[in-house]
N, C-alpha and C positions, 0 to 999 in steps of 0.2 A: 478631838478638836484639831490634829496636825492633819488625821485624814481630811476631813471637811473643808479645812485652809486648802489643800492639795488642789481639791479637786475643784475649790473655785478659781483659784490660777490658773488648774488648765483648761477654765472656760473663757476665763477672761482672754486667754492666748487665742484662743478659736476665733472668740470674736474678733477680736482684733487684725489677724490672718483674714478675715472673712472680708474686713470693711479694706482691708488696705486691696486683696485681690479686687475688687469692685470700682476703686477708687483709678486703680492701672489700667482697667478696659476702659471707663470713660475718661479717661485722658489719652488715652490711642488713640478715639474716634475721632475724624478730620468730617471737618463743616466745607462745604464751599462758601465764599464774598459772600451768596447770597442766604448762608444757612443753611443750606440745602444739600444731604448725603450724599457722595456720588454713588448713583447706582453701577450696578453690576455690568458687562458690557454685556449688551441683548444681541446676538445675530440675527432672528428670527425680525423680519416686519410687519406692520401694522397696518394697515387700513384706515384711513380715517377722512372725516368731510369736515372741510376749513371754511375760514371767512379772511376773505383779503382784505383790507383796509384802504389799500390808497389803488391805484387805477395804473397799469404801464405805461400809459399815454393821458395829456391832457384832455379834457373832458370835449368829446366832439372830434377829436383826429383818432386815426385810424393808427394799426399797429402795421410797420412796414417789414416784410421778410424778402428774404433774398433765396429763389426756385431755381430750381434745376428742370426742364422737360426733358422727361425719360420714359422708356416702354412701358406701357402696363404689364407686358409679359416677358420675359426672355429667360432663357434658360439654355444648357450646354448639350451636346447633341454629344449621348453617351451609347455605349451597346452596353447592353444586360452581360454579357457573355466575351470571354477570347476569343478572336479568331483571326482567319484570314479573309482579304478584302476581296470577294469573288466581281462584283458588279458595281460601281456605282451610278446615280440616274440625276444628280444635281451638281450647279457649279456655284463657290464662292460670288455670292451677289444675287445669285434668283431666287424668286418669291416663292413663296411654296405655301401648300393647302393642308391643313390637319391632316392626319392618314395617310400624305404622300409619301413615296417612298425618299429614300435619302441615298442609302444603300446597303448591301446585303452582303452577309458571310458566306464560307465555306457550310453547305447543310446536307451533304451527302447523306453522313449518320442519323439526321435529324428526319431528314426526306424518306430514310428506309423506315426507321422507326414507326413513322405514322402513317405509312402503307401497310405495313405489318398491324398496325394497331386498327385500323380498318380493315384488314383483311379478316383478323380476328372477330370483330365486334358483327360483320355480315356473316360471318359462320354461326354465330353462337343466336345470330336473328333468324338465322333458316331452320335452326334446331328448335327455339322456342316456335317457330310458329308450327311445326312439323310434329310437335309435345300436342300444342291448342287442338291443334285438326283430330290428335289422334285421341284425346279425353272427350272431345264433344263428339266423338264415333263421325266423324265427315270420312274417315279413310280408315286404313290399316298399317301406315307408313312407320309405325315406331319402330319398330326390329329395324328399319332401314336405317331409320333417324337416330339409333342409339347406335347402329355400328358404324355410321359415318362419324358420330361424335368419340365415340371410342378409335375407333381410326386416328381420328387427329388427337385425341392423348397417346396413341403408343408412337405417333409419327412427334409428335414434341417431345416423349419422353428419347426417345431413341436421337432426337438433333442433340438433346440434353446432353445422352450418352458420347456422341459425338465431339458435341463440345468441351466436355469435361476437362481442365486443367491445362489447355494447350500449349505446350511451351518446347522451344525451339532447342533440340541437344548435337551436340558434335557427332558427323557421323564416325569419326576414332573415337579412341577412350575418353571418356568423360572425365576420368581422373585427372590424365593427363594437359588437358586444353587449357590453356591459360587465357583462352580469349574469351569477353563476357558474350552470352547468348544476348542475340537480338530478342526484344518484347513480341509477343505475338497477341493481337487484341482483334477486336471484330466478332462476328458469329457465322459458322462454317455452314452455309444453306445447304451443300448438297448433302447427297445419300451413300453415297459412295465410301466404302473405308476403303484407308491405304496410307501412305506415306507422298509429302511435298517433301524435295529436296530442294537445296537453294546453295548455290556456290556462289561464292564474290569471287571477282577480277578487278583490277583496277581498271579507272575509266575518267570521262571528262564529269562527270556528276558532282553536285556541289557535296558529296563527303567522300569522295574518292574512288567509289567501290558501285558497283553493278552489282544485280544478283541472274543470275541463269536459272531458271525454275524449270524443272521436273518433277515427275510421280505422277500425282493425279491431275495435274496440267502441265502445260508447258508455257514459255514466253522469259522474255526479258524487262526489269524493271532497275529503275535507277531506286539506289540506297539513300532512304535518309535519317539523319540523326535528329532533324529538327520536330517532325512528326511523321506519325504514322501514314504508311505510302501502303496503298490496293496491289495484293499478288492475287492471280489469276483472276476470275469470275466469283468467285463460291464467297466472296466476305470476308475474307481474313486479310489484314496488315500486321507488316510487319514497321520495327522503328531499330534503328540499329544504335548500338552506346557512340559516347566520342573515340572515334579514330579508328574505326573499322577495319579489321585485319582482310588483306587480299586473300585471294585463293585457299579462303575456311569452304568447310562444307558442312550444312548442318541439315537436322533433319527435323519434320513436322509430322510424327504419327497420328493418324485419329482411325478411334480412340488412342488416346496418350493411355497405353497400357504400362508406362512407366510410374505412373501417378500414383503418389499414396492412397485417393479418391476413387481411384480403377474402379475398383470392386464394388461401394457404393454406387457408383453411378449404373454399371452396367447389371446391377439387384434391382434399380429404380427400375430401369427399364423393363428387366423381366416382371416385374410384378405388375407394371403397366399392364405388357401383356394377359398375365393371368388375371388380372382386373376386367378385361376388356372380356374374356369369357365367361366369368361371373356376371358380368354387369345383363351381358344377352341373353342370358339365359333368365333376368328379371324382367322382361320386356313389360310387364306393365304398367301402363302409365297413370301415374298419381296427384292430386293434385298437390303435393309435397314435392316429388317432379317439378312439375310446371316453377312453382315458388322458386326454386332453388335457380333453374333456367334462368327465370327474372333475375334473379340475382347476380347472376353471372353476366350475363348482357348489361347488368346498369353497373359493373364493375369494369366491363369491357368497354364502355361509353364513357367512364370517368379517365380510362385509359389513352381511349382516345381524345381524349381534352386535352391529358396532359403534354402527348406530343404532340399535339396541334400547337401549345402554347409555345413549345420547345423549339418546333419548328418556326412560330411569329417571332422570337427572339433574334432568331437570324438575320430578321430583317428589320432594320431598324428606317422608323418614319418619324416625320415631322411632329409634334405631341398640339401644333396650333397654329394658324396662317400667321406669317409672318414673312420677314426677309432671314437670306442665311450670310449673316455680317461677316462671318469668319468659316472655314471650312477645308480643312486639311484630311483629306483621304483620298488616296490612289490604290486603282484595282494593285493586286498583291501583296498591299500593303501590310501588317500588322496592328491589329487592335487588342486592345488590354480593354476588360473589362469595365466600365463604367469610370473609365477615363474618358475626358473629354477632348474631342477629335474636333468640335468646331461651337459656335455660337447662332440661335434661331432668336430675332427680336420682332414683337410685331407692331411696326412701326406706324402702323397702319391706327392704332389705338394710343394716343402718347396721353400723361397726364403729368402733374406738376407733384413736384418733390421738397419740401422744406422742412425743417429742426423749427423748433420752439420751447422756452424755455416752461419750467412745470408752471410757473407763477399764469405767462401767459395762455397755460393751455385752461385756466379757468373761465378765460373770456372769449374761445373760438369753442365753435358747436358745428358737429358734421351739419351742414345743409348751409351752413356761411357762405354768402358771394364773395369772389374771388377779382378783384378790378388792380388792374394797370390804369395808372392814372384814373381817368371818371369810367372808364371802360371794362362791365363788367365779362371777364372771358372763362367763368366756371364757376366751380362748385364745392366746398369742401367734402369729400367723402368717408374721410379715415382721421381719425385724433388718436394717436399712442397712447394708452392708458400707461406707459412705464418706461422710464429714460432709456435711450440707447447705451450700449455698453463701450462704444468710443468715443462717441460726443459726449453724451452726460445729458442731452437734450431728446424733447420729444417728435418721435416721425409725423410727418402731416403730408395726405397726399390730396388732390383736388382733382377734379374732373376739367376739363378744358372745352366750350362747349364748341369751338371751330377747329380742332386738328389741326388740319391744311394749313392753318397761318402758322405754326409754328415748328422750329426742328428739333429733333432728337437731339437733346447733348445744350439746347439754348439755356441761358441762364437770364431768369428775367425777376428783376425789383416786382414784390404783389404788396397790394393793400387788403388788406381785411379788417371791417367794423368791429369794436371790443363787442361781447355782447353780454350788459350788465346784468346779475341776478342777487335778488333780492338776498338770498337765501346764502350766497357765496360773496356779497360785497357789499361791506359797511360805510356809507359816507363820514368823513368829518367833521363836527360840528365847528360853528366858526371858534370854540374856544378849545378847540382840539380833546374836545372828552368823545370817545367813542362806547358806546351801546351795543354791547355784547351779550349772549345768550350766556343765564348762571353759570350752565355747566361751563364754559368754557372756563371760568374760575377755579384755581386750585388753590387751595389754603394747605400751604408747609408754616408749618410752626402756629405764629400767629399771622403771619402775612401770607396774603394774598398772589399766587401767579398767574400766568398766562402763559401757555404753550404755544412758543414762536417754535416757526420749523425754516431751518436755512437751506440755502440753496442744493444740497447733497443729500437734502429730508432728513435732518437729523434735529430732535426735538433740544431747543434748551427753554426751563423752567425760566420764563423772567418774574422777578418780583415788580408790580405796581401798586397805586392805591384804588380804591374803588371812592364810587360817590355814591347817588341813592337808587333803590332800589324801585326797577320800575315793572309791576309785573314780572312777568317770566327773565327780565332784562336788567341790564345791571350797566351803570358807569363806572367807564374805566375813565379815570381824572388826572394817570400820570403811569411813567414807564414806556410807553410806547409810542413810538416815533409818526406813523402813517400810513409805512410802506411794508410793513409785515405780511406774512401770512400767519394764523393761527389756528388752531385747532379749534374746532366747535363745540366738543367735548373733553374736556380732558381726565375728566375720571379713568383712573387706574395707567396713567401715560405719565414714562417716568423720563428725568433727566438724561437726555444721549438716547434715547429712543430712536431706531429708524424707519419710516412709516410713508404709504405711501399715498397720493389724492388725486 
C-alpha cells in the first residue's frame, strides 16, 4: 500500500509539472491590439495583384508630374584596354556617327600580331589546298607541300629555340652587380644567333640614361622605365627598373644558353628537325591529312579573329550618333582602361523622365498620352515595375512626338489621364461599404481582416466587419477608410509581409 501511495504522488507531480510548463508558454505568447501574432520577419518578397479604393485625383482631373527631357542614349566614351594616346580624330562639341572613330592607341604589338596571324592562316590555306589538288590526283605537289609545311615547323620551332627565356645579364660577374637587369619582352624575328650588347650613358632622356646597341645590330635608343621601348629591327624591347644605372653593360645572348630551359628548347627544335624527315618520307596523302589540315586552318582563322579584335580594341569609336558633350584626350596622353575619358549623348533623340508613386503607377499604362496643358506632346513608353533605390518611387519615361521643341536638361509640368480598371479599383458606395473579392478576406481568430499594403509595401493585417455576402464578393461595412490599397488575395500573406504590385 506505501508503494502504490508512492507512485501515485509521483504522478500527481508529473502532471502537475506538465500543466504548470503549458500554462508559462501561453502566457509568453504576445497578441498584437488586433489579436494578431506577430510574425517572423520575412526578407524574401511577394508578388501580388491589389484593388485600390479611392482614386489619386478627383474623378475627371488628371494626375500632374513634374519631367525632366533627357537623352534616350548617352553613355561614357571608355577604352577596353591601357594605353598610349597615338591619334585622335574628334573635338569636345562635334557630332559623331555610330562606328566613327573617336581616337586610337599605341597598336604596334597589336598590328604585328595580326599580320603574323594572317600570315599564318594563308600558309596553312596554300597547304590545304596543295593536300585537295594532291588526294584528287590533279598534280603531284605533296612531297613539296609537306616540306614547305615542315619547313615552316623547323623555322618556328627554331625562332622558338631562339626565343627561349631571353633575359638581359651583366657583361661582369653576375654575382657581383647590384644593378637590377632591364626586362626583355617582344619576339626576336630574325635568324641570326649571337649576342646584343647594350651600354647606358647618361643623357637628356626622360629616365636619364641612353642605351648604345651593338652585336647583332647597332644604333642608339633612349631608355625607358615607363614602358617597353623597340631596340634594333628584329622585335625585342627592352624597359629598364627605376633609376637606371649609367655606364652598366649588359648582354642579350640568343639562345640564352644560360637558361635553365637551354636544353629543352634546343631538344624541341631538333626533333622538329627529325620530325620533318619522318614526316617526308610519309608523303602520302590521306584523307585524315586533309581533316587534320582543316583543322588547323579553322584554328588559324579563329586566330586571326582574335587579333583582329585585339587590334579593334585600340581604337576606340562612337557606340551611337550622338553629340560628344564632354571629351578629355590629347595625342600622348594616358588612358586607363575603361575609365571614362569623355561623355557621347544623342540629343538628337530626347524623351521625358518622371518618378511616380506605386499607388499611382496602377492608373498609368505604357501607351498613355502625355499633354502640357490641352496639348498632347507624347507618349508613355516605359512604367517601372519596382521602386527605385533612392527615391523610393517608380521610373516613367515617354516618348515626345516633336523633339525640336524641346531641350535637353528642360523640366516641364505633364498631365496624364488616371486610367481606371475594373479589376484594380473599387468605387465607394454612398454609405462607404466597399465590395471586395472573398479572397481578399482573412479571418485571424474570429475576426475578419484585410491586407492594406503602405507606402514601403509592407502588408499590415487590418481588422474590419463584413456585411452580406454577394456571390464571389463580400461587404466590407467598417475598418477602412477609402484611400487604401489592398491585396486581392490574401490567402497565406502574413503581418509585415513585403510584396510587390
Amino acid at each position: 500500500m506505501k508503494k502504490l501511495l508512492t507512485k501515485k504522488n509521483i504522478l500527481i507531480i508529473l502532471v502537475i509539472i506538465a500543466v504548470t510548463i503549458l500554462l508559462i508558454q501561453l502566457g509568453g505568447k504576445k497578441t498584437t491590439s488586433a489579436g494578431i501574432e506577430p510574425e517572423e520577419v520575412i526578407t524574401e518578397t511577394t508578388d501580388v495583384e491589389v484593388i485600390s479604393l479611392g482614386l489619386p485625383v478627383e474623378e475627371g482631373e488628371s494626375l500632374s508630374f513634374l519631367a525632366t527631357v533627357s537623352a534616350q542614349d548617352e553613355t561614357s566614351v571608355t577604352a577596353e584596354m591601357s594605353g598610349k594616346v597615338t591619334n585622335v580624330y574628334v573635338e569636345e562639341g562635334d557630332s559623331v556617327q555610330k562606328g566613327q572613330k573617336l581616337f586610337s592607341l599605341r597598336n604596334s604589338d597589336q598590328g604585328i600580331a595580326y599580320q603574323q596571324a594572317q600570315a599564318q592562316l594563308e600558309n596553312q590555306r596554300i597547304t590545304l589546298r596543295n593536300l585537295e589538288k594532291e588526294f584528287a590526283g590533279e598534280d603531284s605537289s605533296v612531297q613539296a607541300t609537306l616540306t614547305d609545311q615542315q619547313t615552316q615547323a623547323v623555322a618556328q620551332a627554331y625562332q622558338n629555340f631562339l626565343n627561349n627565356d631571353l633575359q638581359a645579364y651583366p657583361e661582369d660577374d653576375a654575382d657581383r652587380e647590384d644593378a637590377v637587369a632591364p626586362v626583355v619582352s617582344g619576339t626576336y624575328r630574325g635568324l641570326e644567333e649571337g649576342r646584343y650588347i647594350i651600354e647606358t650613358y647618361g643623357s637628356a632622356a626622360d629616365s636619364g640614361v641612353s642605351i648604345r646597341l651593338s652585336g647583332l645590330e647597332d644604333g642608339t635608343y633612349s631608355a625607358s622605365t615607363n614602358f617597353p621601348t623597340e631596340i634594333g629591327t628584329q622585335g625585342l624591347y627592352l624597359q629598364f627598373p627605376d633609376k637606371p644605372k649609367k655606364n652598366k653593360t649588359w648582354v642579350i645572348d640568343i639562345p640564352n644558353t644560360r637558361s635553365s630551359s637551354y636544353l629543352s628548347a634546343k631538344n624541341a627544335y631538333e626533333g622538329a628537325k627529325k620530325g620533318k624527315d619522318l614526316t617526308l618520307t610519309q608523303s602520302q596523302v590521306t584523307q585524315e591529312q586533309i581533316d587534320r589540315q582543316r583543322n588547323v586552318v579553322h584554328q588559324q582563322e579563329l586566330t586571326v579573329q582574335q587579333a583582329g579584335v585585339a587590334l579593334e580594341k585600340t581604337i576606340i569609336r562612337a557606340p551611337f550618333d550622338g553629340d560628344l558633350v564632354a571629351f578629355d584626350v590629347e595625342i600622348g596622353s594616358i588612358v586607363s582602361g575603361f575609365s571614362p575619358v569623355g561623355t557621347i549623348k544623342s540629343l538628337g533623340e530626347l524623351e521625358l523622365e518622371f518618378s511616380i508613386s506605386d499607388q499611382e503607377r496602377i492608373y498609368i499604362r505604357e501607351g498613355a498620352d502625355v499633354y502640357v496643358g490641352d496639348e498632347a506632346i507624347g507618349v508613355v513608353t516605359y512604367v517601372a515595375q519596382s521602386l527605385d533605390g533612392t527615391t523610393y518611387k517608380n521610373k516613367v519615361r515617354a516618348s515626345l512626338s516633336n523633339a525640336d521643341d524641346f531641350t535637353e536638361g528642360e523640366t516641364l509640368t505633364i498631365m496624364i489621364t488616371p486610367e481606371v480598371d475594373e479589376n484594380t479599383h473599387t468605387p465607394t458606395s454612398v454609405n462607404g461599404v466597399f465590395s471586395l473579392p472573398i479572397t481578399a478576406v482573412q479571418i485571424v481568430g474570429n475576426t475578419p481582416h484585410i491586407a492594406v499594403i503602405n507606402d514601403d509595401g509592407i502588408v499590415t493585417l487590418q481588422p474590419v466587419a463584413t456585411g452580406l455576402l454577394l456571390g464571389s464578393m463580400i461587404e466590407v461595412v467598417e475598418g477602412l477608410s477609402g484611400d487604401e490599397v489592398v491585396i486581392r488575395d490574401a490567402r497565406g500573406i502574413t503581418n509585415g509581409r513585403q510584396v510587390n504590385y
